[in-house]
matplotlib code that plots the C-alpha trace (Angstrom):
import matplotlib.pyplot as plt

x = [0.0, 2.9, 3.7, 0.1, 1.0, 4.0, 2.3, -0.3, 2.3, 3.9, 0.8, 0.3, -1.7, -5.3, -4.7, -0.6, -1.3, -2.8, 0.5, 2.8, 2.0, 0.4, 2.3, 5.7, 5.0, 5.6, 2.2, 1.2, 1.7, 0.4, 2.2, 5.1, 3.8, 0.2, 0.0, 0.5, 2.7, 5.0, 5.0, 5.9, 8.5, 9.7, 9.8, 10.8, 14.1, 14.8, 15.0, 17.3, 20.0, 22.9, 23.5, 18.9, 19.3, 22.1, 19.9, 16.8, 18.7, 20.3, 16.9, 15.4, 18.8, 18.0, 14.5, 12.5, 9.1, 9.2, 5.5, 7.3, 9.7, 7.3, 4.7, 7.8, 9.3, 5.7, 4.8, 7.7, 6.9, 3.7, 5.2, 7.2, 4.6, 6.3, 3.1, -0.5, -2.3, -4.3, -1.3, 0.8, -2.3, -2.7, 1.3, 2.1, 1.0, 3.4, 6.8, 5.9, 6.1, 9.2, 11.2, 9.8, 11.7, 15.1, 15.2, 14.6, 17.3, 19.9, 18.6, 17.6, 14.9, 12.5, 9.1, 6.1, 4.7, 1.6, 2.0, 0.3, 2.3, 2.3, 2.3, -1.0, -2.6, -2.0, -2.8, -6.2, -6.9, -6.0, -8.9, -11.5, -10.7, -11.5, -14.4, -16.2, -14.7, -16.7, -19.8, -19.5, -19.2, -22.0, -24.3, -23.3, -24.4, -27.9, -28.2, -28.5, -25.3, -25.4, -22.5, -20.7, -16.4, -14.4, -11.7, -9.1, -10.7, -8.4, -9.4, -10.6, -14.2, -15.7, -19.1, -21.8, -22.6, -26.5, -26.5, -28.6, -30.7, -32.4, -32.5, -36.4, -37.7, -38.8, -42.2, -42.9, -44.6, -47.4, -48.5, -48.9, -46.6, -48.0, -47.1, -44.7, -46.1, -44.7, -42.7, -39.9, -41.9, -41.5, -45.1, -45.5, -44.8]
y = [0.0, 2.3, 2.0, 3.4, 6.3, 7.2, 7.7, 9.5, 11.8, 12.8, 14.2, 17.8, 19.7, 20.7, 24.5, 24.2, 25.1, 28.8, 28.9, 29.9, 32.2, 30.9, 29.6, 29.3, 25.7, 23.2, 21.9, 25.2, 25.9, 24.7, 21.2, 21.7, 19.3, 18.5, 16.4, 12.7, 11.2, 14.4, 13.0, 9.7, 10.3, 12.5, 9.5, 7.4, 9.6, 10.3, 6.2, 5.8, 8.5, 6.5, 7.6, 6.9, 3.7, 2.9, 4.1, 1.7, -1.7, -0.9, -0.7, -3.3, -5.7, -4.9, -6.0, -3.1, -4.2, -2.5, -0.9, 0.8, 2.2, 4.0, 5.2, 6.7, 7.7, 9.3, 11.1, 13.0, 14.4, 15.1, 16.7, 19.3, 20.1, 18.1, 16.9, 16.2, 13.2, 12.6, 12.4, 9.9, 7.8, 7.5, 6.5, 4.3, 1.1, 2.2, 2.9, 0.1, -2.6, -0.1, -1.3, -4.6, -5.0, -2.7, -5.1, -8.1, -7.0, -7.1, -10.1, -9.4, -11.2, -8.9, -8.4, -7.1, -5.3, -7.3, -10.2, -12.0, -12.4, -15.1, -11.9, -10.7, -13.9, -14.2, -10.3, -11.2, -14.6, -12.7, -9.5, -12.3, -14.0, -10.8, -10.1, -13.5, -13.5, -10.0, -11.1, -14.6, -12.4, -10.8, -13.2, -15.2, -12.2, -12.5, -16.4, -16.7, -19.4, -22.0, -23.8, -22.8, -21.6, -20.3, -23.0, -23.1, -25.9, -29.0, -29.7, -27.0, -26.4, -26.8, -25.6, -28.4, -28.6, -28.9, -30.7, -29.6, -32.4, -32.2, -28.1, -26.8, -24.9, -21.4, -20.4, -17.3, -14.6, -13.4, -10.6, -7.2, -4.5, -1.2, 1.8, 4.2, 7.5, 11.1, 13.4, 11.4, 8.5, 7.7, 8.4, 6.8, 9.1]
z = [0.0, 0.7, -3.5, -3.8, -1.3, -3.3, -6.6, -4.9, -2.8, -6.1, -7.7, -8.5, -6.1, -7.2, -8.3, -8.8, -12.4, -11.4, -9.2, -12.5, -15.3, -18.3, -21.1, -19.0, -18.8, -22.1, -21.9, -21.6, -25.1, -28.6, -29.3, -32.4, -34.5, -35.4, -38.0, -36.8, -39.5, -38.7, -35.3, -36.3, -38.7, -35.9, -33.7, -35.4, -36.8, -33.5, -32.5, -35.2, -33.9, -32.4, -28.8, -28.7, -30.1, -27.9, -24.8, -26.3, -27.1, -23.1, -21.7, -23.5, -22.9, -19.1, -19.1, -19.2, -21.1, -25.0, -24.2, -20.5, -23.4, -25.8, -23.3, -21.6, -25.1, -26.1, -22.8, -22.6, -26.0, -24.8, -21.8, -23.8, -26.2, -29.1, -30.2, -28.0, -26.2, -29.1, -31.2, -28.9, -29.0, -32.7, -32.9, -30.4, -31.9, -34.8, -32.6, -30.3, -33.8, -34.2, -31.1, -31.5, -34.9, -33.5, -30.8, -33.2, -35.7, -32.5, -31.6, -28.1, -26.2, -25.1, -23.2, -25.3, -21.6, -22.3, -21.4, -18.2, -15.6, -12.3, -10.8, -12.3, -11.6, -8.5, -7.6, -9.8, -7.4, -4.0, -5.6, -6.2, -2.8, -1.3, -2.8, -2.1, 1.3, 1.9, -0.3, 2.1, 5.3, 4.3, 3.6, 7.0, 8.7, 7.1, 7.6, 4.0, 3.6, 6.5, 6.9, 3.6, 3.5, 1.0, 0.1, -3.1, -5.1, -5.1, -9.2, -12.0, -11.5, -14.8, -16.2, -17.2, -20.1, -21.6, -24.2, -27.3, -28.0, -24.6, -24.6, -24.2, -26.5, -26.2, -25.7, -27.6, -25.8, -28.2, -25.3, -27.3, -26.9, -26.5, -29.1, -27.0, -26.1, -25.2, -27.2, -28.2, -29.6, -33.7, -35.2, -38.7, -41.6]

ax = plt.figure().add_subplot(projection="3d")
ax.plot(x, y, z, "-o")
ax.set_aspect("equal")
plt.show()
């Protein structure tokens, strides 16, 4: 929880902005380039120039996940008003594949930043176990669920399965439906 704490410590402050005088801040200002193939040809010229491509193939040797890379690589353009949010948006599937391949052509193994992790799972699992342990809690309080705990299952629990042949057939409800009314409701032309 303490992680959590952090990120929210490091926020701005509601009102900071009104501290400084407009336009004396990047993001302050109209973004350099507009058009989004500018932007990526920006980007993309800019991953290509030695002492950046250097810094990228390091990263990605260490570890650090390809999509950490671009977000990082697109925000701080954002951040200095080298082009806007909708503009990093519209790109960064394209310099994502473009690390992808750098990285490929060096032959580094790399992580994508999507993939699922044990961690995930398990973070996912302990979310859920909370959740029924409170829905459970609550319905013990109620006398709804005699008796009942919340346990791992020892095997995958598996949905039945109805099989088609003995499925029931729908009834059709031949009820009518009444004509809406009021001022929104379609009349016939």
């Amino acid at each position: 929880m303490s992680a959590m704490n952090d990120i929210l410590l490091d926020g701005s402050i509601p009102g900071e902005e009104m501290t400084v005088e407009f336009g004396s801040r990047p993001w302050h200002r109209p973004p350099e380039i507009e058009d989004p193939v500018e932007a990526l040809d920006y980007h993309l010229d800019r991953m290509e120039e030695p002492k950046v491509r250097k810094a990228i193939l390091d990263a990605i040797e260490l570890g650090i996940p390809v999509r950490d890379l671009n977000l990082g690589m697109l925000r701080t353009a954002v951040s200095t008003a080298v082009h806007d949010l909708d503009t990093m948006f519209m790109i960064a599937s394209i310099t994502h594949e473009a690390l992808e391949l750098m990285a490929e052509e060096e032959g580094l193994e790399f992580k994508t930043g999507f993939e699922e992790t044990e961690e995930d799972r398990e973070a996912e699992y302990s979310l859920n176990s909370m959740k029924a342990s409170k829905l459970l809690e609550k319905h013990k309080s109620t006398g709804d669920l005699e008796g009942m705990t919340l346990e791992s299952p020892s095997e995958p629990v598996t949905e039945p399965s109805m099989p088609v042949d003995d499925a029931e057939p729908m009834i059709e409800d031949n009820t009518p439906v009444e004509a809406p009314k009021g001022l929104m409701a379609r009349k016939d032309m």
